[in-house]
N, C-alpha and C positions, 0 to 999 in steps of 0.2 A: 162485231166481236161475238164469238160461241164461246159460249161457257158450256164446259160440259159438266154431267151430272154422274155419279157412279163415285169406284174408287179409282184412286189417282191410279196411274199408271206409270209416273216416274216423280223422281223426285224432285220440290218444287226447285226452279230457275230463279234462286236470289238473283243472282248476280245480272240475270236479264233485267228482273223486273225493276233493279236499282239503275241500269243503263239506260232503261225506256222512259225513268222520269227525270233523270239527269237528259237527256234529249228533249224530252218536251220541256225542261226550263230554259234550256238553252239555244232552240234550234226551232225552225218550223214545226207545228202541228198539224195544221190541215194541208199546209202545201197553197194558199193561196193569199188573198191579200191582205183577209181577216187574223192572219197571224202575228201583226202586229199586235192583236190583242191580248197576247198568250204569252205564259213565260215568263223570262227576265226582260223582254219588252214590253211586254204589256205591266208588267207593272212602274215600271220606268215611265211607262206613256200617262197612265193613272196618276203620278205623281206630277207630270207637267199638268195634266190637265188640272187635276183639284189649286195648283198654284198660280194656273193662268189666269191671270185677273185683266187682259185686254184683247181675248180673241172670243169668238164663238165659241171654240172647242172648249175653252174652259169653262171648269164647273160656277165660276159664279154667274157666268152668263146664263150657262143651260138651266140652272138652279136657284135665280135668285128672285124667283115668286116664292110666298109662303107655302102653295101648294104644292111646285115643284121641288121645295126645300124638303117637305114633311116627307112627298113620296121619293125622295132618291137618299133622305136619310134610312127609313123605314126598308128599302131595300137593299141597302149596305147593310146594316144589321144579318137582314136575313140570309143572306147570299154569305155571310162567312161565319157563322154560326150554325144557320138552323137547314136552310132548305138548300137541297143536292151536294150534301158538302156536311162535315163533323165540326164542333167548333171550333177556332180558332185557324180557320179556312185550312181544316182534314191536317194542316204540319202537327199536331199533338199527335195524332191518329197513325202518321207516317212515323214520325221519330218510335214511338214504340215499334212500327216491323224493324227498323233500322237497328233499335237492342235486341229484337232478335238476331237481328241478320250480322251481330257481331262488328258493327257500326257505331258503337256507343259516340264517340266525339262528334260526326253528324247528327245523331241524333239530339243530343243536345242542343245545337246550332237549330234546326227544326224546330223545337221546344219554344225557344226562346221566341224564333218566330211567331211561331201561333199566338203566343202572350203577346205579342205587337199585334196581330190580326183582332185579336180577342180585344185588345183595346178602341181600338179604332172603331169595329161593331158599335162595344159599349159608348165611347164618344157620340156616336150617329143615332145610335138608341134614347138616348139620354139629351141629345138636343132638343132644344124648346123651337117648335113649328112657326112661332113668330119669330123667328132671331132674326135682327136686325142686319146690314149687311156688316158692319164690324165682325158679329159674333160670326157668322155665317164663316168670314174671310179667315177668322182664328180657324176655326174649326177643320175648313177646307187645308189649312197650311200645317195645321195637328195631324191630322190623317194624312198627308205627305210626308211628312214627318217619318210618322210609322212604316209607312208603306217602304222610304228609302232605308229605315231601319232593317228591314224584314227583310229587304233585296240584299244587303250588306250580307246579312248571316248567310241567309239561304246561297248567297255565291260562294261564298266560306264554304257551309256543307258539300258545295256542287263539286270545288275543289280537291276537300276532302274522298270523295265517294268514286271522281276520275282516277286516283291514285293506285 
């Protein structure tokens, strides 16, 4: 991607930039097989996994050492909050262009999200590194929870923003 630098040259491209994220929640991003991980699949895949309590793919297999608990809580936290990303996984950040952009009813739907993202953080933050696997199992089925909450709005918004 070039970013270029000076003064703008034409006037910004709302309506692109709200089609190009409505595409990546919806549709491929990379174009290969890692795309599953992206989007409204990926988070859909996120919430099987955090509920799958009898395969490898789920988090209480991949997760259910106190060490592996501490580091995949510790970087859920940070990964929708703090680092490459604004909090409440950049949806607050977004609903604001969207009140600009004369989108107020998505933006909202956004909003809400982020407060689901921002929870789930603070769930993960706020876990104690020994939790036993009961707690572990609540916790993993709390943040799907959220996660299918956050999919809900955000398809809202997606509908809204096609229109």
């Amino acid at each position: 991607m070039v970013l270029p630098t000076g003064r703008a040259t034409a006037e910004p491209d709302v309506d692109g930039a709200v089609a190009a994220t409505v595409t990546r929640l919806t549709g491929p991003v990379l174009g290969n097989r890692f795309d599953v991980n992206f989007g409204f699949s990926g988070m859909e895949r996120f919430a099987a996994q955090l509920r799958d309590a009898h395969t490898e793919a789920g988090w209480e297999s991949r997760f259910g050492t106190p060490e592996a608990f501490e580091a995949v809580t510790g970087r859920l936290d940070a990964c929708l909050e703090r680092e490459w990303t604004a909090p409440g996984a950049t949806r607050p950040l977004y609903a604001d262009f969207l009140d600009l952009a004369g989108r107020p009813e998505a933006a909202g739907l956004f909003r809400d999200s982020g407060r689901h993202w921002s929870r789930l953080a603070e769930l993960a933050r706020t876990a104690a590194p020994d939790s036993d696997a009961a707690a572990r199992r609540d916790l993993f089925d709390a943040c799907a929870d959220l996660v299918d909450r956050s999919v809900a709005l955000e398809r809202e918004a997606v509908a809204l923003l096609e229109r």
